[in-house]
C-alpha positions as CSV (number, residue, x, y, z in Angstrom):
1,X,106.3,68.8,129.5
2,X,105.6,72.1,127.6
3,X,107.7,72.4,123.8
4,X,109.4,75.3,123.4
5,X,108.7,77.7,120.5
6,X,111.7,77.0,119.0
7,X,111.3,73.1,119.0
8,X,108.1,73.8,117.2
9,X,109.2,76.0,114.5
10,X,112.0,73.9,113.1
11,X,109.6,70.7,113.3
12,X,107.0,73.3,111.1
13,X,109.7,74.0,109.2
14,X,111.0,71.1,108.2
15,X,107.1,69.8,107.3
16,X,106.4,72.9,105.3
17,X,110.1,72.2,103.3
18,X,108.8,68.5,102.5
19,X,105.1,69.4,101.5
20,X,107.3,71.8,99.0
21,X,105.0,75.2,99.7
22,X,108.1,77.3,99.5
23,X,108.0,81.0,97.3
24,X,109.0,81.2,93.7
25,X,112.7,83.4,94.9
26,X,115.7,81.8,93.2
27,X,118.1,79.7,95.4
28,X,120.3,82.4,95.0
29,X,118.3,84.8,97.4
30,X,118.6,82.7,99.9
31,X,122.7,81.2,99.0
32,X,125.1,80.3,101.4
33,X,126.9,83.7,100.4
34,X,123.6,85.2,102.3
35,X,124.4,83.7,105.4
36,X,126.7,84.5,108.3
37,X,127.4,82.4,111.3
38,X,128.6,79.0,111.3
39,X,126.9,76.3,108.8
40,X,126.5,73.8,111.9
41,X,124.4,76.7,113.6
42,X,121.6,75.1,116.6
43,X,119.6,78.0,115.8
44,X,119.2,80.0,111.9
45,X,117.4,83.2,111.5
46,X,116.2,84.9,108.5
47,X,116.5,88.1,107.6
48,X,114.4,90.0,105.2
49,X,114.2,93.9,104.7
50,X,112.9,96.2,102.7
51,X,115.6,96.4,100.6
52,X,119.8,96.2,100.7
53,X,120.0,99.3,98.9
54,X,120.0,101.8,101.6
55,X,122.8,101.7,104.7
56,X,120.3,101.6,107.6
57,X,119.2,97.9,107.0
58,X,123.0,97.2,106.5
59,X,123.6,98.5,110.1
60,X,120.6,96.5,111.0
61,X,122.1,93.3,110.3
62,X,125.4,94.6,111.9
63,X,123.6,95.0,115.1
64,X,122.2,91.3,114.9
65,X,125.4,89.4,113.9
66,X,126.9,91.7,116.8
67,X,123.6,90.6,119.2
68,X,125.0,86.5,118.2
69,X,128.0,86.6,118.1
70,X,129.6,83.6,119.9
71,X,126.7,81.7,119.9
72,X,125.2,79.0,117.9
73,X,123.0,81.0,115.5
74,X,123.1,82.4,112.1
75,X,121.4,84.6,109.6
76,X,120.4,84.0,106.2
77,X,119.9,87.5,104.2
78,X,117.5,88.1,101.6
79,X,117.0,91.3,99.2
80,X,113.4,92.0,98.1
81,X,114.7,95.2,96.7
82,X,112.0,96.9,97.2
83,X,109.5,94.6,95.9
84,X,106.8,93.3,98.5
85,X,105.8,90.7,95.8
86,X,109.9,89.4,96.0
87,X,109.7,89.3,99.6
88,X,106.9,87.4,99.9
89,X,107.6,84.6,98.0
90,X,111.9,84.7,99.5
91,X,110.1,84.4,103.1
92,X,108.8,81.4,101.7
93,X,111.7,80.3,100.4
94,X,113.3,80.9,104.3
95,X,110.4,78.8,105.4
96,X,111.4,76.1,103.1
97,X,115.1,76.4,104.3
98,X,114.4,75.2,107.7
99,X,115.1,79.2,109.6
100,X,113.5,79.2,113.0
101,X,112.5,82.7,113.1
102,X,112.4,85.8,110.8
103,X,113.7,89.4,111.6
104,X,111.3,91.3,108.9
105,X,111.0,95.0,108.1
106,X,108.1,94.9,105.6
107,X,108.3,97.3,102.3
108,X,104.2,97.1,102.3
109,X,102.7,97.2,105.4
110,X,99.3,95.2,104.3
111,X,101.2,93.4,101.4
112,X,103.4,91.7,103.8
113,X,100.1,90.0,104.9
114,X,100.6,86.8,102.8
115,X,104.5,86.4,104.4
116,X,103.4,87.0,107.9
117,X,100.1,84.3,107.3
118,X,102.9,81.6,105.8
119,X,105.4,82.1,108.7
120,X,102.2,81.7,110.9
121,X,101.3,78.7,109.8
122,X,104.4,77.3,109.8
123,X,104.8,78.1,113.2
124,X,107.7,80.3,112.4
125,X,107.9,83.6,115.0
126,X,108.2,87.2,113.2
127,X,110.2,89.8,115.0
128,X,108.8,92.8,113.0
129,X,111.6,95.7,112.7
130,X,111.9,99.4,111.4
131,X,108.1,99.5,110.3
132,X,104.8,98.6,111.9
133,X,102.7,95.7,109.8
134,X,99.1,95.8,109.3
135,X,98.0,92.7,111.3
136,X,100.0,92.9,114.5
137,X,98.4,89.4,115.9
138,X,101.3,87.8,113.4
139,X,104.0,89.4,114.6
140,X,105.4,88.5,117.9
141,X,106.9,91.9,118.8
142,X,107.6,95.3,116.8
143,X,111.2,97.1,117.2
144,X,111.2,100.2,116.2
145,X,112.4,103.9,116.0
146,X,110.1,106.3,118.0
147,X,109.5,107.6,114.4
148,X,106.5,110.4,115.7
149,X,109.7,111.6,117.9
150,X,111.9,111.8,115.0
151,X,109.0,113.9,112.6
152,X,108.4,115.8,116.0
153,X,111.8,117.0,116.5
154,X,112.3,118.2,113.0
155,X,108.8,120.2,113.1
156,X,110.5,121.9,116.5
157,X,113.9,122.6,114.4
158,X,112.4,123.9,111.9
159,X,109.9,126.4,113.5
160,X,112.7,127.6,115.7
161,X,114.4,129.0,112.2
162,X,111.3,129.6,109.8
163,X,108.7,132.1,109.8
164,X,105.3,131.2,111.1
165,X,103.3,130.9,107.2
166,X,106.4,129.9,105.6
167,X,106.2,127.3,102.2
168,X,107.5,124.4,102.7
169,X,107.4,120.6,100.8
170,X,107.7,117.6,102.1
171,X,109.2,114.2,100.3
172,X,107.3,111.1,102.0
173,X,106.8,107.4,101.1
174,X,102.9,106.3,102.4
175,X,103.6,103.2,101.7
176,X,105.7,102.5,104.6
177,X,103.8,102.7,108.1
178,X,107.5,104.5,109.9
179,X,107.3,107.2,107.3
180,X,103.8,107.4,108.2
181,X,104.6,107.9,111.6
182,X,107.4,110.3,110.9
183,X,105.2,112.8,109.1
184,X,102.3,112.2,111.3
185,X,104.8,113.7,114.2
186,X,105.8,116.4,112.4
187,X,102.3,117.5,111.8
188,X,101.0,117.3,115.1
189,X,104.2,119.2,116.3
190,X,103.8,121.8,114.0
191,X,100.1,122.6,113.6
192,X,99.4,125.2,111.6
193,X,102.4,126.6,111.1
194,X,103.8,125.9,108.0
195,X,102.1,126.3,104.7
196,X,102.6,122.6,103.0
197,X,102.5,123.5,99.1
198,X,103.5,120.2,97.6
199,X,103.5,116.4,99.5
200,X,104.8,114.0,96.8
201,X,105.8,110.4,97.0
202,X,109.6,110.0,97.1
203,X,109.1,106.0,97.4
204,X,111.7,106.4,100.0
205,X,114.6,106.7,97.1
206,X,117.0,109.5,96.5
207,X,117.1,109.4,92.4
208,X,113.3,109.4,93.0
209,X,113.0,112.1,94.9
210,X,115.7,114.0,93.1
211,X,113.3,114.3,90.5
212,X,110.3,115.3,92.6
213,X,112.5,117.7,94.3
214,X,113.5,119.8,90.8
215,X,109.8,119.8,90.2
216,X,108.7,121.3,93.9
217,X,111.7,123.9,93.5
218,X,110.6,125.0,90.1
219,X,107.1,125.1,91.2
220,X,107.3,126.9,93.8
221,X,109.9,130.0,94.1
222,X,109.1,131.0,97.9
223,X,109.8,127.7,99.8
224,X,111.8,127.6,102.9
225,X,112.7,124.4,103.6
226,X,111.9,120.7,102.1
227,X,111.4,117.4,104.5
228,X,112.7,114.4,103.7
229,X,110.5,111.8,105.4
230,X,114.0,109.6,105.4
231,X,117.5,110.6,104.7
232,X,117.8,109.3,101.2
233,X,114.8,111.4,100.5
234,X,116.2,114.6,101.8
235,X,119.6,113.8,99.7
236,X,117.9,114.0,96.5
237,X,116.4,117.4,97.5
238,X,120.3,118.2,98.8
239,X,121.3,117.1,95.5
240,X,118.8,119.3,93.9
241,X,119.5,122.2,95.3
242,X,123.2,122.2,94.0
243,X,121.6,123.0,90.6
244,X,119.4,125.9,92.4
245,X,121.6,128.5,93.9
246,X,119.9,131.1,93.8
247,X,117.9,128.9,96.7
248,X,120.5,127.8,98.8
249,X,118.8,129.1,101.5
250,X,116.3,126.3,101.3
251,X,116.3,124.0,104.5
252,X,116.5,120.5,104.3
253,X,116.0,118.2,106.9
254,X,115.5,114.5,106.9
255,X,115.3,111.3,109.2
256,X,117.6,108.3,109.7
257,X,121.0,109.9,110.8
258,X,122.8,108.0,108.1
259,X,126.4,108.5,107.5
260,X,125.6,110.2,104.5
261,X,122.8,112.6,106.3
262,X,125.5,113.4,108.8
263,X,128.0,114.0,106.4
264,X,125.7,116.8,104.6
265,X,124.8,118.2,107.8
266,X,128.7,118.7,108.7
267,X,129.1,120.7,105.0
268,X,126.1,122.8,105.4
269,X,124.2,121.3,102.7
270,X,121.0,119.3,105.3
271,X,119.7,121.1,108.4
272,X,118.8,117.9,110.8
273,X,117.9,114.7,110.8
274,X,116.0,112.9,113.3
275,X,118.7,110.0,114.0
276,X,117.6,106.8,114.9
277,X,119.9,103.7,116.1
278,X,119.9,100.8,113.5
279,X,122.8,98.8,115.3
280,X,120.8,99.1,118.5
281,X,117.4,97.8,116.7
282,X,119.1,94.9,115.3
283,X,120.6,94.0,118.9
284,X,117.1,94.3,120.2
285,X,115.7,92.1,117.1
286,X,117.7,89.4,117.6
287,X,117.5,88.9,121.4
288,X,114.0,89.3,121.2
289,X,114.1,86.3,118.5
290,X,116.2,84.2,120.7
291,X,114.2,84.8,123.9
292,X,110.8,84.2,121.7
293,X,112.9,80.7,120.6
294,X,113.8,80.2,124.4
295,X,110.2,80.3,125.5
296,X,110.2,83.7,127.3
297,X,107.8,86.2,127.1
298,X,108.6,89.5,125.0
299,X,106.8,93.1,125.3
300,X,105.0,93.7,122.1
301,X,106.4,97.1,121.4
302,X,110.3,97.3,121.9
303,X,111.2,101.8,121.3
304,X,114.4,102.5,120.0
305,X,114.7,106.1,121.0
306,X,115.5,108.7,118.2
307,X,117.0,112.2,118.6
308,X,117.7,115.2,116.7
309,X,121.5,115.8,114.9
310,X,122.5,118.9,113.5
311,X,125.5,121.3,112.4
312,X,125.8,121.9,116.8
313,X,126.2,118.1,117.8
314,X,127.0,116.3,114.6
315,X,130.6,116.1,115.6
316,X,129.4,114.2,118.6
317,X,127.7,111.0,116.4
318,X,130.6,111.3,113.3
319,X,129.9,110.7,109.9
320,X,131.6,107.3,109.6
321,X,129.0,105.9,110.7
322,X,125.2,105.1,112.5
323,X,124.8,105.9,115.7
């Protein structure tokens, strides 16, 4: 008789917990006051994103206690903040805490590597979310945005209001493969069209790119519009453009479709953003998690589709809330 994936990673879990090769993350990382679901749970997944301090993950993990709800699992949360080093060693301390499988959104696509090997040979399955790692052979499936779509629709928006030649800037964080993707889409949609005067690294953070953003406006006294390569990212440029008015005509567009994003968008102060579903990726996460647990096969790219919200529809999607 065949064991199931799951039987397999609690045993590995369990052995790696007793040989004592968990990470060097406090006990508070990984605290009962991280986990929902009840204690006596048949099933416990870990979840570990980039960081707590921006809203998508947050409607991430709403989407996953929504996928299990009523049933015997629960999730243990992390917070790397930001810090690929941090999230290594707190998926070891999941390993060491007996989880069966981890729901991880990587903050460094090749510096996850060490997390993904661990989980690997602990026989622990990785549902990898949001952003694409490096070394897809230890993953067992990706969910994610169709982030070219998202860049794509942006670079359509934005030609249908700018003239061809026009200076623009874009706010990106290379570090992260989505964002990657994102401005990859954009590019291909929009050619030659645009004249990109300044591409800085906004490390996907608004106060970061706040900064960056008063630099590109001083710099450069003919630009159009400025891309955000997420919607924190395009706040900060929102944010410094209050201080600019003489450039309020300035577009800015960003991706994500956070509450936030929309809200700007409603007031006139963003263009677009190309909205993607984080509830609906955590849903797929963790049923993908539970089939891999259940034995059952799982396609190795799972597409959360992504769309295009303006001033014309953003009364459709609120600003309460993801979409």
């Amino acid at each position: 008789m065949s064991i199931s994936k799951k039987a397999v990673a609690m045993f590995a879990a369990v052995a790696f917990a007793v040989a004592g090769l968990s990470g060097c993350g406090t006990s508070a990382d990984t605290s009962a006051e991280g986990t929902t679901g009840a204690s006596d749970a048949e099933i416990k997944l870990g979840y570990v994103p980039s960081t707590m301090n921006n809203p998508f993950w947050q409607a991430i993990l709403d989407g996953i206690n929504e996928e299990i709800d009523g049933q015997s699992v629960s999730v243990q949360t992390v917070d790397p903040q930001a810090d690929q080093s941090k999230m290594n060693d707190m998926v070891g301390d999941l390993i060491a805490s007996g989880v069966n499988a981890i729901i991880l959104g990587p903050y460094d696509t090749t510096g996850v590597q060490p997390a993904l090997q661990a989980a690997a040979d602990a026989g622990i399955p990785v549902i990898n979310i949001d952003t694409p790692v490096d070394d897809l052979d230890l993953v067992e499936t990706v969910v994610a945005s169709d982030n070219k779509k998202a860049g794509a629709l942006v670079a359509e928006d934005m030609m249908s209001r700018l003239d061809e030649g026009s200076d623009i800037a874009v706010i990106n964080c290379p570090s992260g493969q989505a964002c990657i993707q994102r401005l990859e889409g954009f590019k291909e949609e929009a050619g030659d069209y645009f004249n990109i005067v300044q591409e800085l690294d906004g490390k996907g953070e608004l106060a970061t790119s706040l900064t960056l953003a008063e630099d590109i406006l001083q710099s450069n006294p003919d630009l159009k519009a400025i891309f955000g390569v997420n919607d924190p990212m395009a706040l900060g440029a929102v944010q410094a453009l209050a201080a600019h008015p003489e450039m309020s005509d300035v577009l800015v567009y960003g991706v994500d479709g956070s509450p936030d994003g929309k809200a700007a968008i409603k007031d006139g102060t963003m263009a677009g953003t190309g909205a993607q579903s984080p509830n609906k990726i955590g849903h797929e996460a963790a049923k993908a998690a539970l089939d891999v647990l259940d034995g059952k096969e799982v396609e190795k790219d799972i597409v959360v589709d992504t769309f295009l919200v303006t001033k014309d529809n953003v009364d459709e999607y609120g600003t309460d809330g993801w979409q």
